[in-house]
N, C-alpha and C positions, 0 to 999 in steps of 0.2 A: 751832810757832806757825802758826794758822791764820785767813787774812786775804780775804773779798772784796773786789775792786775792778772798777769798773763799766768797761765797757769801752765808747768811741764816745762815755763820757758818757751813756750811756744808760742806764735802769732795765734791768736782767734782766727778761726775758721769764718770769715766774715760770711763767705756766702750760704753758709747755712740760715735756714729759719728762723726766726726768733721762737723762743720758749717760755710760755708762760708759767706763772710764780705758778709751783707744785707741779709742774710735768716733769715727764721722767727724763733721766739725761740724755740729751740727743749722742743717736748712735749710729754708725753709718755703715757696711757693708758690701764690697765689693768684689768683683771675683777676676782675674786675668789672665793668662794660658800663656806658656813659652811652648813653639813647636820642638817636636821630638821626632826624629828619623830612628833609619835602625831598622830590620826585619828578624834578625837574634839576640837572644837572650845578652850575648856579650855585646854586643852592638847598642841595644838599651840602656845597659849599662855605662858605656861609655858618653853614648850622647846625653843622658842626664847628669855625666858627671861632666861634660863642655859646656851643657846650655839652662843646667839650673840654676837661681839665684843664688847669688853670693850673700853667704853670710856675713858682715861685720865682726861678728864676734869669734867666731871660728877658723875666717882668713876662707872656706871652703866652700863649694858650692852644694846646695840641699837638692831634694828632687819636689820641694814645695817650701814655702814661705809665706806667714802673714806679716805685713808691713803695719805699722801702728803706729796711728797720730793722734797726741791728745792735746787739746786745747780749750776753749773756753772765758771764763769770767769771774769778778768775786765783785760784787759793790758792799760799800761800808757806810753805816748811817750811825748818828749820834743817839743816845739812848742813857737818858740820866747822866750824863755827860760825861760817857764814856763812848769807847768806839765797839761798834758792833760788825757782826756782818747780815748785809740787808739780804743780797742774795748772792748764790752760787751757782754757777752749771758749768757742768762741763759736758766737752765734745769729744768723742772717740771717733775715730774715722779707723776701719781696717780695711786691708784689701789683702784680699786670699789670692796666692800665686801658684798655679797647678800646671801639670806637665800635659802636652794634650797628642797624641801618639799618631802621628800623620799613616802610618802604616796599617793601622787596627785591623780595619778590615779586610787586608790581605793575608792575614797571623795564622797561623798553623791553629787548631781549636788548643791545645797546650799551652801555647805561648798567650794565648789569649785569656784564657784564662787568669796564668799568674797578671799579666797587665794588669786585668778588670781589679783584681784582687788589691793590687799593689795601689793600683789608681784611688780605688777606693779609701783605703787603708789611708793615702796622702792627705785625702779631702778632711775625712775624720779628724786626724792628726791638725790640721789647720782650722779649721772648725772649733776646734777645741779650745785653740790658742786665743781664737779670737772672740769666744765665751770668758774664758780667765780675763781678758781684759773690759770687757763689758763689765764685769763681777765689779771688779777692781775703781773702773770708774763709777759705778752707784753710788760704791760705799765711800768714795772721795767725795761726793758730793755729799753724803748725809752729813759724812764726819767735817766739812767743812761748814753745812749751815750751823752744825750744832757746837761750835765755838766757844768759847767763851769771851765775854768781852776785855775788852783791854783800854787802862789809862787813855792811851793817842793809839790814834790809826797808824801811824810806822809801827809800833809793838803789836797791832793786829796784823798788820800783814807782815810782819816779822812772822806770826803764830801760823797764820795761813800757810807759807813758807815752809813752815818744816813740815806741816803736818802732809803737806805735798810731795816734800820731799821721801819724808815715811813711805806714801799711799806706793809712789813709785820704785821705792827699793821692794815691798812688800808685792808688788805686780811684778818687779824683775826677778825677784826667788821663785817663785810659784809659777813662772815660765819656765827657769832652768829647771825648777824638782819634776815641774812635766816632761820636759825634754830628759832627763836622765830615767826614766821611771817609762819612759815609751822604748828609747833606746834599748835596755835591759830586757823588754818582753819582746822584742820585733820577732827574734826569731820564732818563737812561742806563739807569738797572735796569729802570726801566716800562716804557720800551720795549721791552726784552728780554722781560720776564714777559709783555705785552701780546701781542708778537708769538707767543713759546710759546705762550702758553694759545689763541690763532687757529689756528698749524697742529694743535693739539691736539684742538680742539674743546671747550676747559675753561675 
């Protein structure tokens, strides 16, 4: 017996590749820029607070963003005549959303500076998010081939079901604990990067 079910809720990424039994879960990464005006430091400011992405969760806008889509597969096969799972994969897709500063190279060496730094500091910061979710997707995918069987395939994919719903509350905390835990040091990390990139000359 051979069964898809949509994983996240999501459609399957159809046009993705097919993945053979034991490759790693397909992961997909992309990168996309909003322009930025401005030639001061208040001016900066403002335009990333007009033309950054909006958050859903916040109501606000960021000065970066990874967007996150998970999708994928589960088939189920008989086994001593219970239901099993035959195989699993899932599909992450992210796309990293960076601010891209149309004025750069007209910047006072000052103002350029903090930019280089800040710009920086954004990528990392998104970068990061979009590693937590990679994490997050493997380990859905172990934890789902390694299942246990079930009477009938509706109580397997009953089980499938939570244990996805789990994977995703447990990648939704571990998003917010990063976001709280970047927030708290921002002023602190700038500083540092700040002060580095001056004895550095960078």
């Amino acid at each position: 017996m051979k069964t898809i079910a949509r994983l996240m809720a999501l459609a399957a990424l159809a046009s993705l590749p097919f993945q053979p039994a034991g490759a790693q879960t397909i992961t997909t990464k992309t990168f996309s820029y909003f322009p930025v005006g401005g030639r001061t430091a208040a001016e900066l400011d403002a335009e990333l607070s007009k033309r950054g992405p909006m958050m859903k969760r916040s109501g606000s806008r960021h000065p970066g963003a990874t967007k996150i889509k998970w999708g994928g597969s589960v088939t189920y096969v008989r086994r001593n005549n219970r239901c099993a799972v035959g195989e699993a994969k899932v599909v992450l897709s992210t796309q990293i959303i960076l601010p891209r500063w149309k004025n750069r190279n007209r910047a006072t060496p000052s103002l350029a500076l903090i930019w280089d730094t800040l710009a920086s500091d954004i990528k990392r910061h998104e970068e990061r998010h979009a590693e937590i979710a990679r994490t997050h997707a493997r380990e859905l995918e172990r934890t789902l081939r390694r299942l246990p069987s079930e009477p009938d395939c509706e109580r397997m994919q009953a089980r499938v079901d939570r244990a996805t719903a789990d994977a995703v509350a447990r990648h939704d905390a571990d998003q917010a604990r990063f976001d709280r835990i970047e927030s708290k040091n921002f002023n602190d990390r700038m500083m540092r990067l700040l002060t580095h990139r001056l004895k550095n000359g960078k």
